[in-house]
ROMINU-924994 format. One record per atom (N, C-alpha, C): residue in one letter; x, y, z. Coordinates in steps of 0.02 Angstrom, whole numbers, padded with zeros to 5 digits, always signed. Layout:
<atoms>
AXYZ
...
</atoms>
This chain:
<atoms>
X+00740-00346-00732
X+00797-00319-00696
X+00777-00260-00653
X+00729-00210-00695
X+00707-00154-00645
X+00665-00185-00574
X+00642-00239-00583
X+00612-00248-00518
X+00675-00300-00457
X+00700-00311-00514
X+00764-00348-00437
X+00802-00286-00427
X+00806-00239-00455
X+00846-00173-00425
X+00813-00145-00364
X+00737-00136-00375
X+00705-00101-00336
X+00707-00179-00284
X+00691-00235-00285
X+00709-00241-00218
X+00762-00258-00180
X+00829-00257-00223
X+00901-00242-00178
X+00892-00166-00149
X+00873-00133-00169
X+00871-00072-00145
X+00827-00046-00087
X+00750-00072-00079
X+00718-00100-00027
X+00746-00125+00021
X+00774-00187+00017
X+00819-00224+00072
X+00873-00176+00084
X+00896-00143+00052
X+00944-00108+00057
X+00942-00040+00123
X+00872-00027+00102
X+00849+00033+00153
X+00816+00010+00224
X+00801-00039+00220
X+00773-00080+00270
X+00833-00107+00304
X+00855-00126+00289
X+00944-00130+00321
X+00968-00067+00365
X+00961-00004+00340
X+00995+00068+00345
X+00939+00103+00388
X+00887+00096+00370
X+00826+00138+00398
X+00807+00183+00367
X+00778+00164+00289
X+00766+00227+00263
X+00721+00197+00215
X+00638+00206+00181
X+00592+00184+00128
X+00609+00211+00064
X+00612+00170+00015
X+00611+00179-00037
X+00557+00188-00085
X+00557+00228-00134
X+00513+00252-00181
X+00521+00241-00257
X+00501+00235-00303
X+00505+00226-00353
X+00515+00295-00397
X+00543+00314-00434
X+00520+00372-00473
X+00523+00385-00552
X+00551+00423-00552
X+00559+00456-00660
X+00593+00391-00691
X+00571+00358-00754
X+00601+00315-00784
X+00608+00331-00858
X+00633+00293-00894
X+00635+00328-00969
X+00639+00247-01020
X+00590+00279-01082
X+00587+00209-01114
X+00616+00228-01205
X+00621+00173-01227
X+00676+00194-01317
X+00574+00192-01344
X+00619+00197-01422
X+00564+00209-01460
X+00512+00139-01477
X+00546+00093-01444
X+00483+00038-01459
X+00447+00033-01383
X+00461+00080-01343
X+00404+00080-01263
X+00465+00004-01219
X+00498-00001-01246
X+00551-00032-01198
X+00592+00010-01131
X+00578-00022-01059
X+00615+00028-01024
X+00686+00029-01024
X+00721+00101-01012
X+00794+00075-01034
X+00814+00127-00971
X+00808+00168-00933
X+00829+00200-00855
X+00773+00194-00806
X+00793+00197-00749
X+00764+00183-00694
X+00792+00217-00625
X+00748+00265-00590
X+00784+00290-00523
X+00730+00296-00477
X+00775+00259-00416
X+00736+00248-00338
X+00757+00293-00300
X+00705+00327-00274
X+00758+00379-00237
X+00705+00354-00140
X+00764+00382-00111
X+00727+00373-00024
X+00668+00415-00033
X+00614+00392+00034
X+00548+00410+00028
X+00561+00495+00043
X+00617+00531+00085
X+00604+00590+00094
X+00629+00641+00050
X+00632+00610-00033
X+00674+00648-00064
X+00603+00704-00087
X+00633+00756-00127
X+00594+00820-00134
X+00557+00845-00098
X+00517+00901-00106
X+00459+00949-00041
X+00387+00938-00071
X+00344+00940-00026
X+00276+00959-00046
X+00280+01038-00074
X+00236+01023-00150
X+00216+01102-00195
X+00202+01150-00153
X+00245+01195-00180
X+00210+01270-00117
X+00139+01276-00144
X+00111+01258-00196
X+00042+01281-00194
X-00010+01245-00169
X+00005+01209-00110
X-00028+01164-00049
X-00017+01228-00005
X+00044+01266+00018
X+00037+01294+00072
X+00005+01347+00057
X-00002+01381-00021
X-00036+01445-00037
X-00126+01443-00016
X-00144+01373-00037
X-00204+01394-00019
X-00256+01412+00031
X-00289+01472+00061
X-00331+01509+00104
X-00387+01471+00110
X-00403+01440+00090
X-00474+01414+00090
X-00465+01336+00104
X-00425+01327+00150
X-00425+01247+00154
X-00455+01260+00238
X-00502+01190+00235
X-00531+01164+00284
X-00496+01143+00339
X-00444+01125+00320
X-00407+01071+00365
X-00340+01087+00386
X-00300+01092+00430
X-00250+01097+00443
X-00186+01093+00401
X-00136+01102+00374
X-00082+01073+00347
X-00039+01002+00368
X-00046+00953+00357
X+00003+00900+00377
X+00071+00904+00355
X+00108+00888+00417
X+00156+00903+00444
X+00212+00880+00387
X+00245+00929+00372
X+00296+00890+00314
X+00352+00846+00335
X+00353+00795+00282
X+00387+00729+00286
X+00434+00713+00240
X+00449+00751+00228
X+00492+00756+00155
X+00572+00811+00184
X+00593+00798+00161
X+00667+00835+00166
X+00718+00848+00117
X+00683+00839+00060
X+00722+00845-00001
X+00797+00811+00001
X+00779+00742+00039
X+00841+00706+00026
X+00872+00682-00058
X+00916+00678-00062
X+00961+00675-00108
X+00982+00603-00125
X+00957+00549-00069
X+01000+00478-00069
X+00955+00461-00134
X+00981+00422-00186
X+00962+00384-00221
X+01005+00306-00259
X+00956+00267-00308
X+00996+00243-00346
X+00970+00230-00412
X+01019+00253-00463
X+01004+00269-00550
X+01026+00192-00572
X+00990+00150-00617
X+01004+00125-00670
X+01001+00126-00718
X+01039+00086-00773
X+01014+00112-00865
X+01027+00047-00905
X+01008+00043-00947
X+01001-00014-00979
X+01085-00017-01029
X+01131-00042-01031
X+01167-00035-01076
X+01161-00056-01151
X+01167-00027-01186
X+01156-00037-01271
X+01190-00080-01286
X+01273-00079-01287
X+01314-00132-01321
X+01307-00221-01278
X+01295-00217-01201
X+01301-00257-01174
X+01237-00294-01164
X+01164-00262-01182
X+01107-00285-01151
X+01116-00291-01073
X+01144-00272-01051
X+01150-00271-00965
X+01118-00215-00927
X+01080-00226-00895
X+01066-00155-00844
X+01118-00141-00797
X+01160-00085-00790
X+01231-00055-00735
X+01173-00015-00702
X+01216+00006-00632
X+01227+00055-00607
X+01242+00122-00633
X+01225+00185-00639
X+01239+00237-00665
X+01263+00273-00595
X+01218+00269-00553
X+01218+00332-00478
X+01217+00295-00427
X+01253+00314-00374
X+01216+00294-00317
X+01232+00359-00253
X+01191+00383-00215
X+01206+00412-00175
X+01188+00379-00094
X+01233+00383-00051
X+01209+00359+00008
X+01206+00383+00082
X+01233+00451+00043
X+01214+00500+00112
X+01153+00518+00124
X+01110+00528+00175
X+01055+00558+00180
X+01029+00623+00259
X+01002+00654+00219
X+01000+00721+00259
X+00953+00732+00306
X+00941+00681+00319
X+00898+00679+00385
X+00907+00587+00423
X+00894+00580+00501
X+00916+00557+00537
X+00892+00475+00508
X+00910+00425+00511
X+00870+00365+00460
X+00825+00315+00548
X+00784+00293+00530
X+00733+00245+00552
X+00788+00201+00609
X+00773+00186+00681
X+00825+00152+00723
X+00770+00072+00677
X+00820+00036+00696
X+00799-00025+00664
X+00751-00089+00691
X+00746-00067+00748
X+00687-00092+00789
X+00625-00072+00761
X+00629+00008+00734
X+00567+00016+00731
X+00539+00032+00627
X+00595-00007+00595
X+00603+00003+00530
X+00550-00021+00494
X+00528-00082+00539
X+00456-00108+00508
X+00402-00070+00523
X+00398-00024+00545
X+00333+00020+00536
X+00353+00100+00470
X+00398+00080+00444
X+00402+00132+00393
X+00346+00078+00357
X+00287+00142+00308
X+00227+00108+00292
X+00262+00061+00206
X+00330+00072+00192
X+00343+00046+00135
X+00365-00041+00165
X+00375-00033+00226
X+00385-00111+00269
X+00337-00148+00300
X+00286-00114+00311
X+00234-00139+00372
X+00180-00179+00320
X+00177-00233+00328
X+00137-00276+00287
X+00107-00319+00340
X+00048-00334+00343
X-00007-00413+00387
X+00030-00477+00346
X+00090-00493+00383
X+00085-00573+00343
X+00058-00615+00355
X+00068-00682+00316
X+00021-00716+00300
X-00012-00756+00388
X+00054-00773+00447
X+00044-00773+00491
X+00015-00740+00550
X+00013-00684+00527
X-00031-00628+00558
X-00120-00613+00549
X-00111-00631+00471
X-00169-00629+00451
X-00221-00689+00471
X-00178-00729+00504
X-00216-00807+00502
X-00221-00805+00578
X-00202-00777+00638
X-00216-00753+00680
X-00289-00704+00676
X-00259-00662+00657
X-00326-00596+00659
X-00393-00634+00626
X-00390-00682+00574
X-00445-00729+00559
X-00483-00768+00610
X-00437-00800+00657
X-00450-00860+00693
X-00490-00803+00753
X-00458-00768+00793
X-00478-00733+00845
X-00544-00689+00819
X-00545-00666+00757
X-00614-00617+00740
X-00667-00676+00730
X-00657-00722+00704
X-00692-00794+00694
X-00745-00809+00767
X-00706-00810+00806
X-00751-00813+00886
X-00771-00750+00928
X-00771-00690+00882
X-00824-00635+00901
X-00784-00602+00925
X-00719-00597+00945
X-00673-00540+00973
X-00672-00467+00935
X-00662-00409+00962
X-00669-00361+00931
X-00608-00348+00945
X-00598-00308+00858
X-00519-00261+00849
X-00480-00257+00910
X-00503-00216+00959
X-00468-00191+00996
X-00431-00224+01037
X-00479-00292+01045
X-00432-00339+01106
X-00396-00375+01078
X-00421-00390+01010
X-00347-00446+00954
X-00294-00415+00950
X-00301-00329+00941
X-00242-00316+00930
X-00213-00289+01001
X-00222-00279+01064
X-00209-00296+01126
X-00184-00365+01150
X-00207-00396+01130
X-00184-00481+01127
X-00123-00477+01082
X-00122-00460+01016
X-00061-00483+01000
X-00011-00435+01003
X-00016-00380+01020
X+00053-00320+01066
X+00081-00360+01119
X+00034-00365+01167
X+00061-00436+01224
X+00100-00479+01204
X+00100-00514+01151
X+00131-00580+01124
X+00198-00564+01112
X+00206-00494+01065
X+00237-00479+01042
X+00276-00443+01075
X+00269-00409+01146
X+00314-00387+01180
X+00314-00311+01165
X+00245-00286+01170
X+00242-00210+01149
X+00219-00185+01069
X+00197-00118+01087
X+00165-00110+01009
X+00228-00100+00939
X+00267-00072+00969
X+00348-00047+00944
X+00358-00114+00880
X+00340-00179+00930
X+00376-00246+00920
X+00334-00283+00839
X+00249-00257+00827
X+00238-00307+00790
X+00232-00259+00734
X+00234-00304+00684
X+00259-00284+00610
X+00214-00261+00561
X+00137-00235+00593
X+00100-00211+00571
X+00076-00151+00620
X+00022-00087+00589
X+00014-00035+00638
X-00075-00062+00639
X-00110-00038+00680
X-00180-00030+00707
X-00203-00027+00645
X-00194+00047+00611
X-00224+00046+00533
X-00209-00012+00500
X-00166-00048+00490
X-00160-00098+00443
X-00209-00175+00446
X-00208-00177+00518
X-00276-00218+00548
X-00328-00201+00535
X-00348-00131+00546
X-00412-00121+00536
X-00440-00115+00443
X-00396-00112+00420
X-00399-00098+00324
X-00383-00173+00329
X-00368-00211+00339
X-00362-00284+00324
X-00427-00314+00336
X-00454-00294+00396
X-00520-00325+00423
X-00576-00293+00371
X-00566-00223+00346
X-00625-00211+00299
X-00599-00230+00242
X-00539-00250+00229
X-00549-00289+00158
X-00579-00342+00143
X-00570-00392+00199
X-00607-00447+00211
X-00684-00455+00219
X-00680-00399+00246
X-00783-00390+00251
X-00806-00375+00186
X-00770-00327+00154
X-00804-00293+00084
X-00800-00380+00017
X-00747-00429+00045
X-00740-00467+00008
X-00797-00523+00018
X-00814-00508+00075
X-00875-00565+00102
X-00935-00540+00075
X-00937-00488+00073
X-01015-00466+00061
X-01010-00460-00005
X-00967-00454-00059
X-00955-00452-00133
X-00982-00522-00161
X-00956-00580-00109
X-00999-00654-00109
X-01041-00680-00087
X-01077-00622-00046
X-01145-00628+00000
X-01212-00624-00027
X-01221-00584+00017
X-01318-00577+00025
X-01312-00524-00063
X-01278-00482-00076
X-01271-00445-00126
X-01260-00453-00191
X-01239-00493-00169
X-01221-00566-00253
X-01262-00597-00257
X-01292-00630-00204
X-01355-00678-00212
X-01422-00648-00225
X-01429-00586-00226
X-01488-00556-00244
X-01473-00524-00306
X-01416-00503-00337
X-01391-00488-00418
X-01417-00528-00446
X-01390-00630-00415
X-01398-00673-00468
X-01460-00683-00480
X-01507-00702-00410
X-01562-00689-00408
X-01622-00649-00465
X-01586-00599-00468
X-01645-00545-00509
X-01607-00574-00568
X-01559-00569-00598
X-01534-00587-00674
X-01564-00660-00690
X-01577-00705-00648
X-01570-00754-00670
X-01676-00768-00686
X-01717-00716-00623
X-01789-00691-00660
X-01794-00677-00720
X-01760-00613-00737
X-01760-00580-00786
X-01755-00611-00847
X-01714-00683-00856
X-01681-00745-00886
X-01742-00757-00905
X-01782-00790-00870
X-01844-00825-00890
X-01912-00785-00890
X-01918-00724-00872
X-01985-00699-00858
X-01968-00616-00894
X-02012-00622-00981
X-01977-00562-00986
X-02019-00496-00966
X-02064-00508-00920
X-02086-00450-00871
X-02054-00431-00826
X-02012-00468-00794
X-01993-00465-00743
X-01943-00404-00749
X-01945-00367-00703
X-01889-00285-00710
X-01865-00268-00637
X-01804-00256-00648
X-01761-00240-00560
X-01701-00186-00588
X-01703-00145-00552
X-01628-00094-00569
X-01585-00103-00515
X-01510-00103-00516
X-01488-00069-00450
X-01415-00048-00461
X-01399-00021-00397
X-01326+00037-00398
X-01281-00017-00393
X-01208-00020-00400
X-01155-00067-00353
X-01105+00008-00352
X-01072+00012-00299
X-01019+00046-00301
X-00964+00042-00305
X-00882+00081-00306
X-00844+00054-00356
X-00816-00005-00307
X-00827-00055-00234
X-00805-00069-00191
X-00848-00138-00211
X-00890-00142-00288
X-00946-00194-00271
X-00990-00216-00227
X-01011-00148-00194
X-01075-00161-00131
X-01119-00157-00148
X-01215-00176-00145
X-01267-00157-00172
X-01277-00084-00116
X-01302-00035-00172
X-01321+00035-00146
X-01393+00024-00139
X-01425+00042-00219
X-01498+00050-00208
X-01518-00034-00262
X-01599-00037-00258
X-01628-00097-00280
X-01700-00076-00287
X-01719-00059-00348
X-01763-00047-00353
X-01839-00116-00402
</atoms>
């Protein structure tokens, strides 16, 4: 039930123009969940002890938060086994997402499966990032229009690479040495993988 709440409530904000978040839940004494509250993505502030610190390298990013208030509470009822409604708030204190551009809130913007099978086919015959995703703004009638951002292409395309080479030349030289080592008990090889499953070092 907690997860069909959270996504009436999703659709719900995506409707309105506003991302949803998950937050504080509460469970009984056998680890059963029994409350649940979603609140909009701009509810509470970043810790003042982000802005206290002197010694940061880097600029402050720009706050995104507004300590909105919209949410929605559920609870599990005892006598009924039913999950209700407890809360709902639906005002919100800052201006909500025009709806054209609702699919780039990052809780909406997903590569579907049709997108992804594009960006396959066109990287397949040597095209680089920049003109696939130039090519498909065109299609789409502007950047505003398609339902993924630049970053999401480009983290899609290295997921795909890191997944190729996890079944590549890097795997085939793992199996390689394990499968020496199998039969030859001189035989000795060390090496790194990192937490992404890439070969580092090979000694």
């Amino acid at each position: 039930m907690e997860e069909c709440a959270y996504e009436f409530y999703m659709r719900f904000g995506k409707c309105h123009g506003f991302g949803v978040r998950k937050e504080d839940y509460g469970k009984n004494d056998d680890g059963n969940l029994i409350r649940r509250r979603f609140f909009c993505n701009k509810a509470g502030l970043r810790d003042e002890k982000h802005y206290n610190k002197y010694d940061r390298k880097r600029c402050h990013k720009l706050e995104t938060r507004t300590n909105c208030q919209a949410k929605l509470s559920i609870y599990l009822d005892k006598e009924s086994s039913n999950w209700k409604v407890r809360k709902v708030i639906l005002e919100h204190n800052h201006e909500l997402v025009a709806r054209c551009m609702v699919h780039l809130i990052p809780k909406f913007c997903r590569v579907s499966g049709a997108a992804k099978d594009q960006l396959d086919g066109m990287q397949s015959h040597g095209l680089p990032t920049s003109k696939i995703l130039g090519y498909m703004e065109g299609i789409a009638g502007g950047y505003s229009l398609l339902v993924f951002t630049k970053m999401n292409a480009y983290n899609y395309f290295d997921r795909t690479k890191r997944a190729r080479i996890a079944d590549g030349d890097a795997n085939s030289a793992i199996v390689y040495l394990e499968g020496k080592a199998s039969v030859d008990p001189m035989a000795m090889a060390r090496y790194n993988l990192i937490k992404e499953g890439m070969l580092t070092n090979l000694f």
